[in-house]
C-alpha positions as CSV (number, residue, x, y, z in Angstrom):
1,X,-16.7,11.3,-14.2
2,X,-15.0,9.5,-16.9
3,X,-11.6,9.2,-17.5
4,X,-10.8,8.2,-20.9
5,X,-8.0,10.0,-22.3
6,X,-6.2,9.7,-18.9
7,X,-6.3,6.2,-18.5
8,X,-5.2,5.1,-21.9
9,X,-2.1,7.5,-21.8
10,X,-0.7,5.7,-18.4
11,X,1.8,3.5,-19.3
12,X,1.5,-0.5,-18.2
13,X,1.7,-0.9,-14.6
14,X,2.6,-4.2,-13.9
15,X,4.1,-6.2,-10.3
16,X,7.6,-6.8,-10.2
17,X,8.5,-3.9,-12.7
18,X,9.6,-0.8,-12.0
19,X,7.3,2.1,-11.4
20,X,6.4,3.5,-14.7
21,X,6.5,7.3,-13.6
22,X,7.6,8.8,-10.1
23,X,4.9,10.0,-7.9
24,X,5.7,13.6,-8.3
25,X,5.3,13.5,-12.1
26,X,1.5,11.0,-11.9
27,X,0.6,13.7,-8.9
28,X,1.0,16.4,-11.6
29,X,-0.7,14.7,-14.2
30,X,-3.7,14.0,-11.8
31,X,-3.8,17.4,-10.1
32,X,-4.2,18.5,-13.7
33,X,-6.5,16.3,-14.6
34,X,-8.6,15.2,-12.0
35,X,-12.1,17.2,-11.6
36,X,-12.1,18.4,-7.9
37,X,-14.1,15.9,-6.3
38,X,-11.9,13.3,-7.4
39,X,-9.0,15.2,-6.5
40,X,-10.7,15.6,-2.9
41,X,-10.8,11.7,-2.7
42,X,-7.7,11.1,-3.7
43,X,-6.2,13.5,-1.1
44,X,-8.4,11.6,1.6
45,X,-6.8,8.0,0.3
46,X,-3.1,9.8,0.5
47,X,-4.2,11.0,4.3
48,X,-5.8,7.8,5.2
49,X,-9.1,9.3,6.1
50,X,-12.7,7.8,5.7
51,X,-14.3,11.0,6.8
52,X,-16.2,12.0,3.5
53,X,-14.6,9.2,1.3
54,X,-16.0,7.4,-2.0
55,X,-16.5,3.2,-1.5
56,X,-13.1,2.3,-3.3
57,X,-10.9,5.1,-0.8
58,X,-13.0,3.6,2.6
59,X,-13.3,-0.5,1.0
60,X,-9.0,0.3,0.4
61,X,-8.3,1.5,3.9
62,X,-10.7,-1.3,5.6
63,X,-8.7,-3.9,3.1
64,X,-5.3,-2.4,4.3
65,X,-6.3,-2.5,8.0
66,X,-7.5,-5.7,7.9
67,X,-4.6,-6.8,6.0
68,X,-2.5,-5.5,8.6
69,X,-4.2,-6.6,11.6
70,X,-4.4,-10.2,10.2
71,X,-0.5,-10.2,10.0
72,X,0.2,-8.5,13.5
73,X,-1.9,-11.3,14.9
74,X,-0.4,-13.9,13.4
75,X,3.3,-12.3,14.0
76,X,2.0,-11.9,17.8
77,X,1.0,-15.6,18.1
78,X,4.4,-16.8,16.6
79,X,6.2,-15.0,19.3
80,X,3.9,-15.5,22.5
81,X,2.6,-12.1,22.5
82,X,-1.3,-11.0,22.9
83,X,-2.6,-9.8,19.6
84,X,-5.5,-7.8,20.7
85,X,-3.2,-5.6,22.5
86,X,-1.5,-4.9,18.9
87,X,-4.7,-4.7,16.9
88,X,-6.3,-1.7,15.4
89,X,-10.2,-2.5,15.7
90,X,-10.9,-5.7,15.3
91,X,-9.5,-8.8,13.1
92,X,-11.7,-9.4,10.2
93,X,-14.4,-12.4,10.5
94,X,-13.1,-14.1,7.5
95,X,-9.2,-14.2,6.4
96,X,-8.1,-15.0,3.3
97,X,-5.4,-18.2,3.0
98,X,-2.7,-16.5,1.3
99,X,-2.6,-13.4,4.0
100,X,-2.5,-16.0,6.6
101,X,0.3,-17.7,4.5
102,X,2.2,-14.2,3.8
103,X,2.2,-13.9,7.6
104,X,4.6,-17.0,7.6
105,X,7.5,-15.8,5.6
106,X,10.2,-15.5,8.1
107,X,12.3,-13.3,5.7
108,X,11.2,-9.6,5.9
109,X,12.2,-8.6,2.7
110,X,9.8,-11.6,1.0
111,X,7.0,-10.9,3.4
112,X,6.5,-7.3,2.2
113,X,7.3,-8.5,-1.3
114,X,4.1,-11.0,-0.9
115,X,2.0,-8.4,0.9
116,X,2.1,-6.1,-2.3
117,X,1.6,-8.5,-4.2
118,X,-1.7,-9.0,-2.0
119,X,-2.7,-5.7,-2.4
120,X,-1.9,-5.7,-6.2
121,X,-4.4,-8.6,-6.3
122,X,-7.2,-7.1,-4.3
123,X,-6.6,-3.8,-6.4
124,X,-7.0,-5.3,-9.2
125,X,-10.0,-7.7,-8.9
126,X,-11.5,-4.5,-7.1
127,X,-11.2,-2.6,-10.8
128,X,-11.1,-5.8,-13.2
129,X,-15.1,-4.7,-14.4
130,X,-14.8,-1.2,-14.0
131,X,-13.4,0.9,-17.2
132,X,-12.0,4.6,-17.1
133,X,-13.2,6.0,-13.7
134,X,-11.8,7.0,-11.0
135,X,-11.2,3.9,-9.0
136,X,-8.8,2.9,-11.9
137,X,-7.0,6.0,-11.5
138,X,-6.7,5.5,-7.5
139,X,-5.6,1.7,-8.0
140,X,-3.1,3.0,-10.6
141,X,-1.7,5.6,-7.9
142,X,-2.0,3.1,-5.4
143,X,0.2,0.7,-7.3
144,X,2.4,3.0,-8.7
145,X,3.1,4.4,-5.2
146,X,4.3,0.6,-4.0
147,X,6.4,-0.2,-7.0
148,X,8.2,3.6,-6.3
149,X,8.8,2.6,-2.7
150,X,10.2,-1.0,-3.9
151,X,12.4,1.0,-6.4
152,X,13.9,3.1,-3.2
153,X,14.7,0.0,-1.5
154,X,18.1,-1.7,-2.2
155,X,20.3,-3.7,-0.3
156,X,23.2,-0.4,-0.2
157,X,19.2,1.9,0.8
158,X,19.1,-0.5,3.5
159,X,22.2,-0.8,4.9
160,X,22.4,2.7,5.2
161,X,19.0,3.5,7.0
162,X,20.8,0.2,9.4
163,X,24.1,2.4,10.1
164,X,22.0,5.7,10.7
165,X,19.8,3.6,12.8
166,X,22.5,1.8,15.3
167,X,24.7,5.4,14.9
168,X,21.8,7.4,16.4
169,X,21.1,4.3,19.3
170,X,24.4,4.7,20.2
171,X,24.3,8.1,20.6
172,X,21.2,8.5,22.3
173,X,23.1,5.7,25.0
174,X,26.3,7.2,25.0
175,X,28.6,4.9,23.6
């Protein structure tokens, strides 16, 4: 199925910006626009599931696994550990320079910065030839979803989460 009208009304998603809509409002928009096949894979890309899903939902998850494998390894390495024990499946046969380069960033909050951006990119090349179907609606939701969790993080967010963090550490050890 085409989506036409759907596409063209999304405002400009773009790295670095904020998200142009919150997720509650583009799930609404989709669940009411979506035909229900679509909507079936784009419940199995929210659930992380394979079973039953289209090339872009199981090429996205493989990407993100791989992704994430990649950087465990190379985190486990930096600190002596053994990656395999870390790893889910197996690291990919062929690893791209700038995800072994993300992996090097020792400050957290540039590191996940740098992995979206990584995943904006693959998104992006993965829909660049393809024109009002559903993968450009998944990558959309997909990219939407990251800039709304970079919109929820702020330095007074994270200090926060920190406090509630060491708070319920010391009360689990009695201090």
């Amino acid at each position: 199925m085409s989506y036409e009208y759907l596409i063209a009304g999304l405002p400009d998603i773009r790295l670095g910006a904020d998200a142009p809509m919150t997720m509650e409002a583009l799930e609404t928009l989709l669940s009411e626009t979506l035909c229900d096949k679509d909507q079936e894979q784009l419940r199995l890309l929210k659930a992380h599931s394979q079973n039953g899903a289209c090339d872009f939902v199981r090429d996205w998850l493989n990407f993100n696994k791989d992704l994430n494998n990649v950087l465990t390894a190379e985190i486990c390495r930096k600190h002596g550990l053994d990656p395999h024990k870390n790893l889910v499946g197996e690291l990919p046969d062929e690893v791209e320079p700038e995800v072994k380069a993300v992996s090097k960033i020792d400050s957290l909050y540039e590191r996940e910065r740098q992995i979206d951006s990584v995943r904006f990119a693959w998104l992006e090349e993965r829909t660049r030839m393809l024109f009002f179907q559903r993968e450009n609606v998944f990558a959309y939701y997909l990219m939407n979803e990251m800039l709304n969790r970079w919109m929820a993080l702020n330095p007074e967010k994270g200090e926060q989460v920190f406090r509630e963090i060491v708070a319920d550490m010391k009360k689990d050890l009695k201090i």
